[in-house]
mmCIF file as Biopython writes it, N, C-alpha, C and O atoms, coordinates in Angstrom:
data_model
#
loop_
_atom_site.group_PDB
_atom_site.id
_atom_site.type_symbol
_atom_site.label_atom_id
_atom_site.label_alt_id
_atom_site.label_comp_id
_atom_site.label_asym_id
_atom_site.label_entity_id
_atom_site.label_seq_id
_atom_site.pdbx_PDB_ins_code
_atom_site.Cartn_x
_atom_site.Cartn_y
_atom_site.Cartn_z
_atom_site.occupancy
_atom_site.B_iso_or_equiv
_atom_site.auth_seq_id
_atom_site.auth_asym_id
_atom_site.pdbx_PDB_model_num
ATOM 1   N N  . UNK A ? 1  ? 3.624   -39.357 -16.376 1.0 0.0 1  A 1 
ATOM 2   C CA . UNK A ? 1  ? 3.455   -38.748 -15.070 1.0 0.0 1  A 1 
ATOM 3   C C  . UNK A ? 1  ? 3.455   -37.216 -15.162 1.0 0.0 1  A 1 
ATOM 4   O O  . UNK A ? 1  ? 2.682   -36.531 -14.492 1.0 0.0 1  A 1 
ATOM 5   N N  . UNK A ? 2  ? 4.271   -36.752 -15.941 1.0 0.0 2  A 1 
ATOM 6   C CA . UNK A ? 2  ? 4.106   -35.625 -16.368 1.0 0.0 2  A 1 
ATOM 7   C C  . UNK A ? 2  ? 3.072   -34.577 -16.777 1.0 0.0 2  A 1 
ATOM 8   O O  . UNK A ? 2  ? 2.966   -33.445 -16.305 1.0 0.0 2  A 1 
ATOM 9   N N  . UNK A ? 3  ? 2.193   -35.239 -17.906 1.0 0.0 3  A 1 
ATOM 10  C CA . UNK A ? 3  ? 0.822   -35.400 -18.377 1.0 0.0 3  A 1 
ATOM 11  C C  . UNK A ? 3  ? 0.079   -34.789 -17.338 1.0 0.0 3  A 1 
ATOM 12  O O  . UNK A ? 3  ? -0.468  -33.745 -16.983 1.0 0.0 3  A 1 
ATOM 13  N N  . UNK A ? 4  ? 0.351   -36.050 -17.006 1.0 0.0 4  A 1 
ATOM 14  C CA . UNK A ? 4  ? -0.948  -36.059 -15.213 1.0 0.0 4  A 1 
ATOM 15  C C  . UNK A ? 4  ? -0.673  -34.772 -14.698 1.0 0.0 4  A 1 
ATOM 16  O O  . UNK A ? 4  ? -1.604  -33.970 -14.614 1.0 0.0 4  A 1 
ATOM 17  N N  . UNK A ? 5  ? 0.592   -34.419 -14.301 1.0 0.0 5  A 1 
ATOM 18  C CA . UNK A ? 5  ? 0.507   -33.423 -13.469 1.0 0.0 5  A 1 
ATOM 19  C C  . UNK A ? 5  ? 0.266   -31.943 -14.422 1.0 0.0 5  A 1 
ATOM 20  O O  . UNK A ? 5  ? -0.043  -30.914 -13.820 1.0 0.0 5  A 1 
ATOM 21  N N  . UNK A ? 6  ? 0.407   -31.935 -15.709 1.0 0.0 6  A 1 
ATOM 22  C CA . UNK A ? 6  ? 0.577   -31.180 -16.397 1.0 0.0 6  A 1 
ATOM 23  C C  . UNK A ? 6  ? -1.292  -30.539 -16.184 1.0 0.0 6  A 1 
ATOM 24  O O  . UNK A ? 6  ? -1.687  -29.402 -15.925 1.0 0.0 6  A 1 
ATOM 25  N N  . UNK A ? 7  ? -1.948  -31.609 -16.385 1.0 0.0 7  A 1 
ATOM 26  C CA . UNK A ? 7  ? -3.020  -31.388 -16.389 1.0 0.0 7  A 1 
ATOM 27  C C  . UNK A ? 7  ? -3.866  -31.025 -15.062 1.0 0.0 7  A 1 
ATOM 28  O O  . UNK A ? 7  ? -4.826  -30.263 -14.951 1.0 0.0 7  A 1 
ATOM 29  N N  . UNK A ? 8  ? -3.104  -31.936 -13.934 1.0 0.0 8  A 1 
ATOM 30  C CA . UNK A ? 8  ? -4.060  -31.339 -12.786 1.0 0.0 8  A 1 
ATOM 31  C C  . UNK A ? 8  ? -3.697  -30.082 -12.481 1.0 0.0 8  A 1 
ATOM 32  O O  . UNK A ? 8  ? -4.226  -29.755 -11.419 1.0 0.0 8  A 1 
ATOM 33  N N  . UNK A ? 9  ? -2.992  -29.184 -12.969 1.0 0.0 9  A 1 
ATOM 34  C CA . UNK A ? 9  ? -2.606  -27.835 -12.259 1.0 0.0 9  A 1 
ATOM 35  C C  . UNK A ? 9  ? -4.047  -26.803 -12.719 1.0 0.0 9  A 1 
ATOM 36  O O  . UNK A ? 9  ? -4.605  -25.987 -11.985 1.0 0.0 9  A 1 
ATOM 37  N N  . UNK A ? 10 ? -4.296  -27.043 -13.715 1.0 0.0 10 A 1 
ATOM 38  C CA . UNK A ? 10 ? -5.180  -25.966 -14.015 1.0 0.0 10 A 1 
ATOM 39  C C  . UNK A ? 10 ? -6.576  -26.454 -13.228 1.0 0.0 10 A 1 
ATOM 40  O O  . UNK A ? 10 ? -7.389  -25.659 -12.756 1.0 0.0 10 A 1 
ATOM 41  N N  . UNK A ? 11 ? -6.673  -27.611 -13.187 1.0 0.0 11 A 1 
ATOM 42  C CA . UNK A ? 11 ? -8.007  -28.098 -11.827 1.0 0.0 11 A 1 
ATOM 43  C C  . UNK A ? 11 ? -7.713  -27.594 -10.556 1.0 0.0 11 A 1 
ATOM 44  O O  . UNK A ? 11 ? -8.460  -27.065 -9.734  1.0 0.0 11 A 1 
ATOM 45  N N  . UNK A ? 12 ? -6.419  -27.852 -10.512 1.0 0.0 12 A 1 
ATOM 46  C CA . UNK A ? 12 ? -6.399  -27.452 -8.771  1.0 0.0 12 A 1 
ATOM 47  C C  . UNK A ? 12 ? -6.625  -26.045 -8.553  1.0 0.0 12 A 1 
ATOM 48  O O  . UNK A ? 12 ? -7.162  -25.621 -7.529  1.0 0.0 12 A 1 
ATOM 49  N N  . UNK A ? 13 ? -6.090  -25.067 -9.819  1.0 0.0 13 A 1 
ATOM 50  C CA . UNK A ? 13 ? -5.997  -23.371 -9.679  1.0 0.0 13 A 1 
ATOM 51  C C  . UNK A ? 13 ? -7.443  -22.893 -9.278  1.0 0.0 13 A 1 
ATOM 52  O O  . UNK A ? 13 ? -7.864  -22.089 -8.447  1.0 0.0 13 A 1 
ATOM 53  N N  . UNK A ? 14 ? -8.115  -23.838 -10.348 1.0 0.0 14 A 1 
ATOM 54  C CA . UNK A ? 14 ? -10.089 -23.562 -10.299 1.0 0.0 14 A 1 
ATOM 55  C C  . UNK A ? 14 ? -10.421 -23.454 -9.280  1.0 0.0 14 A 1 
ATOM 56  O O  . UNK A ? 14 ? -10.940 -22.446 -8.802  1.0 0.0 14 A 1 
ATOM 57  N N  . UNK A ? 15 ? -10.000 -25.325 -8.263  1.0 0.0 15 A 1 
ATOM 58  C CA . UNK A ? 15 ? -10.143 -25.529 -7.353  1.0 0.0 15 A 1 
ATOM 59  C C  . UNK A ? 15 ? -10.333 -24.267 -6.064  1.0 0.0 15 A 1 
ATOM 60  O O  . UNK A ? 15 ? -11.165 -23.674 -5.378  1.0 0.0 15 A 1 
ATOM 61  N N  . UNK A ? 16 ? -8.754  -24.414 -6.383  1.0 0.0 16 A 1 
ATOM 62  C CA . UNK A ? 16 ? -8.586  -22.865 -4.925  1.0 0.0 16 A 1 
ATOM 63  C C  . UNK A ? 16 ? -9.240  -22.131 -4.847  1.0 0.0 16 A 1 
ATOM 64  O O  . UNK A ? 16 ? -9.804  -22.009 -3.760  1.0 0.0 16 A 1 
ATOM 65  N N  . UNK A ? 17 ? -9.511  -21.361 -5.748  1.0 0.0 17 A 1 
ATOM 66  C CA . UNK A ? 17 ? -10.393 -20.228 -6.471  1.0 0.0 17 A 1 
ATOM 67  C C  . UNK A ? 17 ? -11.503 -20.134 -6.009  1.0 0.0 17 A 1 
ATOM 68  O O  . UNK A ? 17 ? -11.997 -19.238 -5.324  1.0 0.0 17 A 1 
ATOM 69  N N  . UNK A ? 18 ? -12.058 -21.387 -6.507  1.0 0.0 18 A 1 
ATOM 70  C CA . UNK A ? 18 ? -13.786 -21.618 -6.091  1.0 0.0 18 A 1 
ATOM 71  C C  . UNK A ? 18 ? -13.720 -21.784 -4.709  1.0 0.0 18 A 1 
ATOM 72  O O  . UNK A ? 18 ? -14.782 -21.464 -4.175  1.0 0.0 18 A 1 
ATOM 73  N N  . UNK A ? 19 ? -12.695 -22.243 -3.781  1.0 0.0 19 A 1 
ATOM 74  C CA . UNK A ? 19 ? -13.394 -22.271 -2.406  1.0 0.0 19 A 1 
ATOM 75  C C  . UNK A ? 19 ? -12.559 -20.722 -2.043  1.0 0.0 19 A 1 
ATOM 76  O O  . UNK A ? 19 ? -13.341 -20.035 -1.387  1.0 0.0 19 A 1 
ATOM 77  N N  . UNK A ? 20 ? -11.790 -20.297 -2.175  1.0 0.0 20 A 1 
ATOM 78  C CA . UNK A ? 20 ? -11.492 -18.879 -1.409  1.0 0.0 20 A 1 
ATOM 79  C C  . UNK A ? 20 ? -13.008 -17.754 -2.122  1.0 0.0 20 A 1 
ATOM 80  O O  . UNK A ? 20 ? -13.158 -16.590 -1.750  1.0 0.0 20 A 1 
ATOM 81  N N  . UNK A ? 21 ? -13.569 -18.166 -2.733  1.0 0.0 21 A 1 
ATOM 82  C CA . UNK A ? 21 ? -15.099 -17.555 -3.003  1.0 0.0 21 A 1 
ATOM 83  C C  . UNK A ? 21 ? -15.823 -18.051 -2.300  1.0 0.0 21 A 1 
ATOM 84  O O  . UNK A ? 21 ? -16.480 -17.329 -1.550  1.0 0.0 21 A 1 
ATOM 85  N N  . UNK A ? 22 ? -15.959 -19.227 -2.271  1.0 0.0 22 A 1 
ATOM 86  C CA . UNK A ? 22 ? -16.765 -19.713 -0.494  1.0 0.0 22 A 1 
ATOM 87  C C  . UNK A ? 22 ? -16.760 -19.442 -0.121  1.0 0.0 22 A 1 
ATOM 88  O O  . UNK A ? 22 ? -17.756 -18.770 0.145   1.0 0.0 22 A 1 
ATOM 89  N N  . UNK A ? 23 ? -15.131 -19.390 1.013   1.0 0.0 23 A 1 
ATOM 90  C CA . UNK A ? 23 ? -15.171 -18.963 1.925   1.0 0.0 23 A 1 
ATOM 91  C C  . UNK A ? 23 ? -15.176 -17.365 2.312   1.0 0.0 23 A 1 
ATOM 92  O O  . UNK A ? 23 ? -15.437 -16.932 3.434   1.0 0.0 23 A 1 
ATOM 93  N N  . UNK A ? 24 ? -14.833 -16.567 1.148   1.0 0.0 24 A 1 
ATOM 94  C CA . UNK A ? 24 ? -15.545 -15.375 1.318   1.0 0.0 24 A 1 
ATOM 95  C C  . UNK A ? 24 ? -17.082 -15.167 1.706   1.0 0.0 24 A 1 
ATOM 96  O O  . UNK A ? 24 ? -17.630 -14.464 2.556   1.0 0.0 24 A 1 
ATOM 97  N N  . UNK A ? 25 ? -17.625 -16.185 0.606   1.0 0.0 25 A 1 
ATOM 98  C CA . UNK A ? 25 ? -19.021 -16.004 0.861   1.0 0.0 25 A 1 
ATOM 99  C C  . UNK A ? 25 ? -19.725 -16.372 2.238   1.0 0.0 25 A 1 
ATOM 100 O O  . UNK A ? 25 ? -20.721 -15.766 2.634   1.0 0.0 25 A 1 
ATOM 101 N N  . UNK A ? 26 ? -19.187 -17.309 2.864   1.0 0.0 26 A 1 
ATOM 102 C CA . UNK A ? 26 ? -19.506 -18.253 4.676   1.0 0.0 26 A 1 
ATOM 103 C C  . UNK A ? 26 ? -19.018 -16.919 5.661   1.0 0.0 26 A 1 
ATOM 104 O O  . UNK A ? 26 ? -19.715 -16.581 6.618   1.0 0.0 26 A 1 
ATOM 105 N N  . UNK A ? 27 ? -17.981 -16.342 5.376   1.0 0.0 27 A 1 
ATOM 106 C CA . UNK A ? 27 ? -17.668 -15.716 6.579   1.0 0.0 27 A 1 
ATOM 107 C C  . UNK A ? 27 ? -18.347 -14.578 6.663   1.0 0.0 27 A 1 
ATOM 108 O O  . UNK A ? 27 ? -18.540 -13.986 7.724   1.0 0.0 27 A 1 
ATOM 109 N N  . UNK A ? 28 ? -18.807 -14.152 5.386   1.0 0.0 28 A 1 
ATOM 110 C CA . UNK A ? 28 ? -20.029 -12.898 5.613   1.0 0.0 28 A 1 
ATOM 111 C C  . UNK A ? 28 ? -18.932 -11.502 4.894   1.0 0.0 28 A 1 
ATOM 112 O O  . UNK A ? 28 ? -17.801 -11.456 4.411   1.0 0.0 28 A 1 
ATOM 113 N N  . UNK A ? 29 ? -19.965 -10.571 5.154   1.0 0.0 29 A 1 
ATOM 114 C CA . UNK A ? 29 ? -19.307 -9.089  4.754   1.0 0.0 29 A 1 
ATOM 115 C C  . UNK A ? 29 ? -18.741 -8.490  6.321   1.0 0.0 29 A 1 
ATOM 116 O O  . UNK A ? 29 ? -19.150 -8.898  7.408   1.0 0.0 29 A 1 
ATOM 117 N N  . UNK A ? 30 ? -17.565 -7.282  6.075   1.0 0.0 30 A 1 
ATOM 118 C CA . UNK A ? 30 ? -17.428 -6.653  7.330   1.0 0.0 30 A 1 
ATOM 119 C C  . UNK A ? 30 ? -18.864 -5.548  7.610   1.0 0.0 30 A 1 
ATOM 120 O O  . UNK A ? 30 ? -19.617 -4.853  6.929   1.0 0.0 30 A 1 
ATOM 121 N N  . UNK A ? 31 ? -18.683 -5.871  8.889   1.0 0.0 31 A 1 
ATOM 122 C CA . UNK A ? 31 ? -20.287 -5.420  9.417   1.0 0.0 31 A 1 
ATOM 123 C C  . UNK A ? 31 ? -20.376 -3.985  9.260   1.0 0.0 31 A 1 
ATOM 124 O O  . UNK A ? 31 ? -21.499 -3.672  8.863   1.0 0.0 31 A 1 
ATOM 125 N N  . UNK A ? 32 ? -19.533 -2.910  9.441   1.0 0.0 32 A 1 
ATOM 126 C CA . UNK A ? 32 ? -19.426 -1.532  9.450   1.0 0.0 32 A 1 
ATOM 127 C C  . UNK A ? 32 ? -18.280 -1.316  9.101   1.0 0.0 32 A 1 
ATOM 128 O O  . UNK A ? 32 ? -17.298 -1.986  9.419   1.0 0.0 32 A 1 
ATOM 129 N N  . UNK A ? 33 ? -18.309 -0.141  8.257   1.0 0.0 33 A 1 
ATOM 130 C CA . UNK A ? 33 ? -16.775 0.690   7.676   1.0 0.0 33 A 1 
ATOM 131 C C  . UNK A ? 33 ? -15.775 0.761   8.629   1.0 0.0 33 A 1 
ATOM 132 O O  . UNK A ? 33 ? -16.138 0.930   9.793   1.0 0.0 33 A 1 
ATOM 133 N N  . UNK A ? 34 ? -14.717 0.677   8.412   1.0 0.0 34 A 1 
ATOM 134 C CA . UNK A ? 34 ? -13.326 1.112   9.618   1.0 0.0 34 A 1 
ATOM 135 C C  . UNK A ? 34 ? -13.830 2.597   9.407   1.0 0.0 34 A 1 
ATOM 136 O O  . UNK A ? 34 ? -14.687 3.020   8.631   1.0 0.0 34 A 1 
ATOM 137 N N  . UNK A ? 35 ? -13.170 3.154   10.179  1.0 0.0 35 A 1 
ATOM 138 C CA . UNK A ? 35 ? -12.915 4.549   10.408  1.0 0.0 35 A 1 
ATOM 139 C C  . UNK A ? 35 ? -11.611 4.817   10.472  1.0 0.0 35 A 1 
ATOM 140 O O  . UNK A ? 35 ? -10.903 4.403   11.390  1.0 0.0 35 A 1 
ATOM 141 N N  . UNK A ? 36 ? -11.022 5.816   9.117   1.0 0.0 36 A 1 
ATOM 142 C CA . UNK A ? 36 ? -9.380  5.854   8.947   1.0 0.0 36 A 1 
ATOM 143 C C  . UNK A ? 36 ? -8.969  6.871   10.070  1.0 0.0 36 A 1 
ATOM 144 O O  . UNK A ? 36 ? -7.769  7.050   10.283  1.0 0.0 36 A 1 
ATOM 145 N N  . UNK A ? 37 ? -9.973  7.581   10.838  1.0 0.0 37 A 1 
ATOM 146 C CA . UNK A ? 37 ? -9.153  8.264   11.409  1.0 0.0 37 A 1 
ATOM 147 C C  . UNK A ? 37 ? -8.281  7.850   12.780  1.0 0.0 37 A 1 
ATOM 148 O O  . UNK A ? 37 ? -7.593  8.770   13.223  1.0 0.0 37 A 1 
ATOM 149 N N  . UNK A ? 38 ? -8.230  6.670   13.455  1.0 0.0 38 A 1 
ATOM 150 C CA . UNK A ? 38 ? -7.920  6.331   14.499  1.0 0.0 38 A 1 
ATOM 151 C C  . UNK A ? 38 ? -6.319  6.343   14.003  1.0 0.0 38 A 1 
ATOM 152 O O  . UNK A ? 38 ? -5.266  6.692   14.535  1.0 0.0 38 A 1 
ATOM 153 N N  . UNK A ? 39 ? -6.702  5.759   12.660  1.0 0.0 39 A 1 
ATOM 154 C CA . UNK A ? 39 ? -5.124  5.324   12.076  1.0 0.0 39 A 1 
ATOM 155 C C  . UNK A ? 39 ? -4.216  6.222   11.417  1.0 0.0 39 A 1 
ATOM 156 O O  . UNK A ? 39 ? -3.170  5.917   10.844  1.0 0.0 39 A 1 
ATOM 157 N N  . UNK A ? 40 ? -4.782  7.493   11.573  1.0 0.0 40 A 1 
ATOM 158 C CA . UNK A ? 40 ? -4.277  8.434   10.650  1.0 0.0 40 A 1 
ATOM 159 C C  . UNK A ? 40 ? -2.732  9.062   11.230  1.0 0.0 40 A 1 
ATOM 160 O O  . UNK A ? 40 ? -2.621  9.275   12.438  1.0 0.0 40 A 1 
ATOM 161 N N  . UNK A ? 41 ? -1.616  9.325   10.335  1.0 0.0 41 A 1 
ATOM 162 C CA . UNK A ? 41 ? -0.601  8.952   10.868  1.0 0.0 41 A 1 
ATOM 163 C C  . UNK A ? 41 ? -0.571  10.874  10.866  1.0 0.0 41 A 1 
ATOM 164 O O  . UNK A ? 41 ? -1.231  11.506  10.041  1.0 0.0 41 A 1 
ATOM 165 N N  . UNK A ? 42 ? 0.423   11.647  12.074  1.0 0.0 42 A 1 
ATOM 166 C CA . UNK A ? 42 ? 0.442   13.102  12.533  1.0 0.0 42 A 1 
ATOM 167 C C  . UNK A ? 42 ? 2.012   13.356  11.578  1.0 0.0 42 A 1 
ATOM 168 O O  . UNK A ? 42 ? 2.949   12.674  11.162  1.0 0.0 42 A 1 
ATOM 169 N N  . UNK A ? 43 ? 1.816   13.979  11.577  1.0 0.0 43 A 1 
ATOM 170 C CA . UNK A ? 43 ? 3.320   14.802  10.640  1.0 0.0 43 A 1 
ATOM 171 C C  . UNK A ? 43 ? 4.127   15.666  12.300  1.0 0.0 43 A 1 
ATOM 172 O O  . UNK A ? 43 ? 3.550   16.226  13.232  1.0 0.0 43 A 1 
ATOM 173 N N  . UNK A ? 44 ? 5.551   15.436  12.069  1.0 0.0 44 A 1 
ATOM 174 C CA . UNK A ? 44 ? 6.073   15.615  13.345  1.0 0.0 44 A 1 
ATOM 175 C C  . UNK A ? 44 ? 6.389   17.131  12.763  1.0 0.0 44 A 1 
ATOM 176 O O  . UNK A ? 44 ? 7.032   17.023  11.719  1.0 0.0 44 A 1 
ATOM 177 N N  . UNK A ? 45 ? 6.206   18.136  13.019  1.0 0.0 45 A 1 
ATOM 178 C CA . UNK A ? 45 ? 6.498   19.482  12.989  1.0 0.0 45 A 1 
ATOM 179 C C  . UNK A ? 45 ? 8.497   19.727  13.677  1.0 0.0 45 A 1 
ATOM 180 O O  . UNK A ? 45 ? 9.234   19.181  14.498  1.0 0.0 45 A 1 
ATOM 181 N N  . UNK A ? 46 ? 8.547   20.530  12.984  1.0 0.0 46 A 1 
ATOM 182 C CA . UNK A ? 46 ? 9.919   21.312  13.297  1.0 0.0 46 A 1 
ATOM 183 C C  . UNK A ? 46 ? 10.024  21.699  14.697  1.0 0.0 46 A 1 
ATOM 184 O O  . UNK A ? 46 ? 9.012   21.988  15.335  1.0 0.0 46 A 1 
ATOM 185 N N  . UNK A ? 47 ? 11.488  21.729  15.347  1.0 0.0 47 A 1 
ATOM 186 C CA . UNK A ? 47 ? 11.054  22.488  16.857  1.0 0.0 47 A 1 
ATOM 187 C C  . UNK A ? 47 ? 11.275  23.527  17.160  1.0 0.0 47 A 1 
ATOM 188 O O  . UNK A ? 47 ? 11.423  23.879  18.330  1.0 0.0 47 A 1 
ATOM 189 N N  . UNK A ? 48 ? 11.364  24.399  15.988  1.0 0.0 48 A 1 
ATOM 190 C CA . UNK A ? 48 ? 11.068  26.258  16.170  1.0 0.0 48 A 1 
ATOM 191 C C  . UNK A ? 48 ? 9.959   26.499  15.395  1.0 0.0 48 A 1 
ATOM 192 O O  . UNK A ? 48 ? 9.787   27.671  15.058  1.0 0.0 48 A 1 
ATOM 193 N N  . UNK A ? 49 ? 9.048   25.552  14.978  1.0 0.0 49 A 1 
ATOM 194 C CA . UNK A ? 49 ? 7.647   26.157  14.728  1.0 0.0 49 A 1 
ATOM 195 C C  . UNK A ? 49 ? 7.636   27.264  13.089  1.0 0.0 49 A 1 
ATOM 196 O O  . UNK A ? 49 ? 6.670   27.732  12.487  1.0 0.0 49 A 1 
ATOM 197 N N  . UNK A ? 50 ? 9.150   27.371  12.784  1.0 0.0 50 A 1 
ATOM 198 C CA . UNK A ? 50 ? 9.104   27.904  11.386  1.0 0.0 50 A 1 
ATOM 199 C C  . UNK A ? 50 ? 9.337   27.655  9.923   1.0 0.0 50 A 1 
ATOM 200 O O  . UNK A ? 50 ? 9.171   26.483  9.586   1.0 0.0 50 A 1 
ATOM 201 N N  . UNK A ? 51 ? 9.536   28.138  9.385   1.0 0.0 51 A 1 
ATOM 202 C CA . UNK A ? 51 ? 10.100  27.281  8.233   1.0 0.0 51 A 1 
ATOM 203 C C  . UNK A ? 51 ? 11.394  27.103  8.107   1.0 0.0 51 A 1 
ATOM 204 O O  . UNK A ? 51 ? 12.002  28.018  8.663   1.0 0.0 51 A 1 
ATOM 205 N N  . UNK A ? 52 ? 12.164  26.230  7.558   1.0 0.0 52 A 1 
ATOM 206 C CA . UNK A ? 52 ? 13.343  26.293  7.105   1.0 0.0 52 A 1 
ATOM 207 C C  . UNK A ? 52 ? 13.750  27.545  6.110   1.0 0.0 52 A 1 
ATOM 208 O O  . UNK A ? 52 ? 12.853  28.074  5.453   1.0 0.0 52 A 1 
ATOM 209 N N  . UNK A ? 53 ? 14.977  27.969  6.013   1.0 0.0 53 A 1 
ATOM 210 C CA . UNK A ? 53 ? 15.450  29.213  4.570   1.0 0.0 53 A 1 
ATOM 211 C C  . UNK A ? 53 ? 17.025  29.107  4.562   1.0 0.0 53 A 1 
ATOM 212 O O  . UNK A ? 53 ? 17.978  29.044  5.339   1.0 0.0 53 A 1 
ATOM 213 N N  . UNK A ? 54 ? 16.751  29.124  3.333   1.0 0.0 54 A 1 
ATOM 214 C CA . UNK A ? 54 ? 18.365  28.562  2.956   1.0 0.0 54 A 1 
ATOM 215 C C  . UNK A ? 54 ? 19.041  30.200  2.310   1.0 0.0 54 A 1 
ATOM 216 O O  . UNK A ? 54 ? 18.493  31.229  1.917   1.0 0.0 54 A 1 
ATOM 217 N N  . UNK A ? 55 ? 20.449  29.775  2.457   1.0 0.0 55 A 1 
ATOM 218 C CA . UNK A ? 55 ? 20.860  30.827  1.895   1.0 0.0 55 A 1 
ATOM 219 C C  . UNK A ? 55 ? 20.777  31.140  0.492   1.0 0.0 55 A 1 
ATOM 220 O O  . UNK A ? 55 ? 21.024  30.348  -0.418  1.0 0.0 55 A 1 
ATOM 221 N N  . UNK A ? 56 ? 20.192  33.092  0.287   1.0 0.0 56 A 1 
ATOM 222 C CA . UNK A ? 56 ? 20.448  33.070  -1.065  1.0 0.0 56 A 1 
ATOM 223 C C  . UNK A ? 56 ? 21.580  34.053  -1.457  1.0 0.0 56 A 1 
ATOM 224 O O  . UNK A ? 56 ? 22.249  34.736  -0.682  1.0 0.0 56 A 1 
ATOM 225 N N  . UNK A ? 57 ? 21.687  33.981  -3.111  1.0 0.0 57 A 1 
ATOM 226 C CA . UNK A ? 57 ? 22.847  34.216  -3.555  1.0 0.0 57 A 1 
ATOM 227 C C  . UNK A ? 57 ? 22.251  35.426  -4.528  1.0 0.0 57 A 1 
ATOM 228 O O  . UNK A ? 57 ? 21.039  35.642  -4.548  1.0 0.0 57 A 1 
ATOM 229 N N  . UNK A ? 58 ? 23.023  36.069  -5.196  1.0 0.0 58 A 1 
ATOM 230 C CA . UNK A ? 58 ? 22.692  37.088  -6.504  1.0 0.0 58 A 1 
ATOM 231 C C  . UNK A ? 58 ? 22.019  36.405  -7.187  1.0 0.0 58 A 1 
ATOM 232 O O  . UNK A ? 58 ? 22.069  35.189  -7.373  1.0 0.0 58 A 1 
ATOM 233 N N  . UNK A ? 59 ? 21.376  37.141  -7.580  1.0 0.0 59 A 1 
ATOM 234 C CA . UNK A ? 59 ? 19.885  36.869  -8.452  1.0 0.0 59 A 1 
ATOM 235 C C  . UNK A ? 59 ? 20.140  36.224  -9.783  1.0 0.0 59 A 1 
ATOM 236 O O  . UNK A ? 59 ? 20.849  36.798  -10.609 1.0 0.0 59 A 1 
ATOM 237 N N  . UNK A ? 60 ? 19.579  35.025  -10.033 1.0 0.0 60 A 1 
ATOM 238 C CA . UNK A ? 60 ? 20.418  34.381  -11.487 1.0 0.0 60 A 1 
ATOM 239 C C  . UNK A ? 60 ? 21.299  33.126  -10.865 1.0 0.0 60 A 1 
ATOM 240 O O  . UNK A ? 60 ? 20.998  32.048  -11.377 1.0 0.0 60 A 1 
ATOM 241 N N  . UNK A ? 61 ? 22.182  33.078  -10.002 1.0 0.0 61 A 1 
ATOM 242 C CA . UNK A ? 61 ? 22.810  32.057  -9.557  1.0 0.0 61 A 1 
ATOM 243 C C  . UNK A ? 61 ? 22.445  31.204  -8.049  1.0 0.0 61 A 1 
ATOM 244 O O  . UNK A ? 61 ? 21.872  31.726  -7.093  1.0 0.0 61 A 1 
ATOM 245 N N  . UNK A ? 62 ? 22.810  30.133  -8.096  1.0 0.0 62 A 1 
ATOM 246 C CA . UNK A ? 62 ? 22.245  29.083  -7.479  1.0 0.0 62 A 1 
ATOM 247 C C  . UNK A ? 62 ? 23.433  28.734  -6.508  1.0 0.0 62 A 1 
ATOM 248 O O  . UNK A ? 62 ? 24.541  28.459  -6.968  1.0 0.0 62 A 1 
ATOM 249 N N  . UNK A ? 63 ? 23.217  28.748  -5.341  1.0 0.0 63 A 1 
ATOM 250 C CA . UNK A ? 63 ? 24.342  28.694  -3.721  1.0 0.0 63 A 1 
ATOM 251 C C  . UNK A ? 63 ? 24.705  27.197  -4.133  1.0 0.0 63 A 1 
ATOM 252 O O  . UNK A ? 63 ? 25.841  26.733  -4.033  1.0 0.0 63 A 1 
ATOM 253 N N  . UNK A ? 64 ? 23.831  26.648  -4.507  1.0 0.0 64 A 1 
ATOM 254 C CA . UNK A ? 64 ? 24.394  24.932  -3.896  1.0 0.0 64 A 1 
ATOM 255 C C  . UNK A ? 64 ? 25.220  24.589  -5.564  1.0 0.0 64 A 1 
ATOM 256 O O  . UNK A ? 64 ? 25.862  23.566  -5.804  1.0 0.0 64 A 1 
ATOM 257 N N  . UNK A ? 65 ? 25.028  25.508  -6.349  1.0 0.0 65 A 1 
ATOM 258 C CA . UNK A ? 65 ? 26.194  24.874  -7.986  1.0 0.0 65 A 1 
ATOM 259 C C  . UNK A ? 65 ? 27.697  24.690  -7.196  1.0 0.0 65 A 1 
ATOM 260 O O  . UNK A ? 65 ? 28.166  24.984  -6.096  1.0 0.0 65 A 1 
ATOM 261 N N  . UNK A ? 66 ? 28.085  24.123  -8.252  1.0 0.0 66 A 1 
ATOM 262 C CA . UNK A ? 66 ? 29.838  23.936  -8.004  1.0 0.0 66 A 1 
ATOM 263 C C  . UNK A ? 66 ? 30.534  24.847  -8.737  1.0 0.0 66 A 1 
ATOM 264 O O  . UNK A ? 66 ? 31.764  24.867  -8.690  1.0 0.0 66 A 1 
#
């Protein structure tokens, strides 16, 4: 019983295979490109409009060391 099943796995894998290519092929191509921009995601900006600045220290050493 083993056998048996040992062997139908690699038929059935084919199997699948060959019809998810079918059915690619039946349902057709998408008709026109998406357009990414509908989906395009906005970057949320800061709410003083500037940059961040961190404190600095004497030249050579680093504020955030221990």
């Amino acid at each position: 019983m083993i056998i048996v099943a040992v062997l139908l796995l690699p038929v059935l894998g084919l199997m699948l295979y060959a019809l998810d290519r079918v059915e690619d092929l039946l349902s057709g191509g998408p008709s026109a490109p998406r357009s990414s921009r509908r989906r395009h995601l906005r970057l949320v900006g800061g709410g003083d409009g500037g940059t961040e600045r961190r404190p600095t220290g004497p030249p050579g050493r680093h504020v955030d060391a221990a």
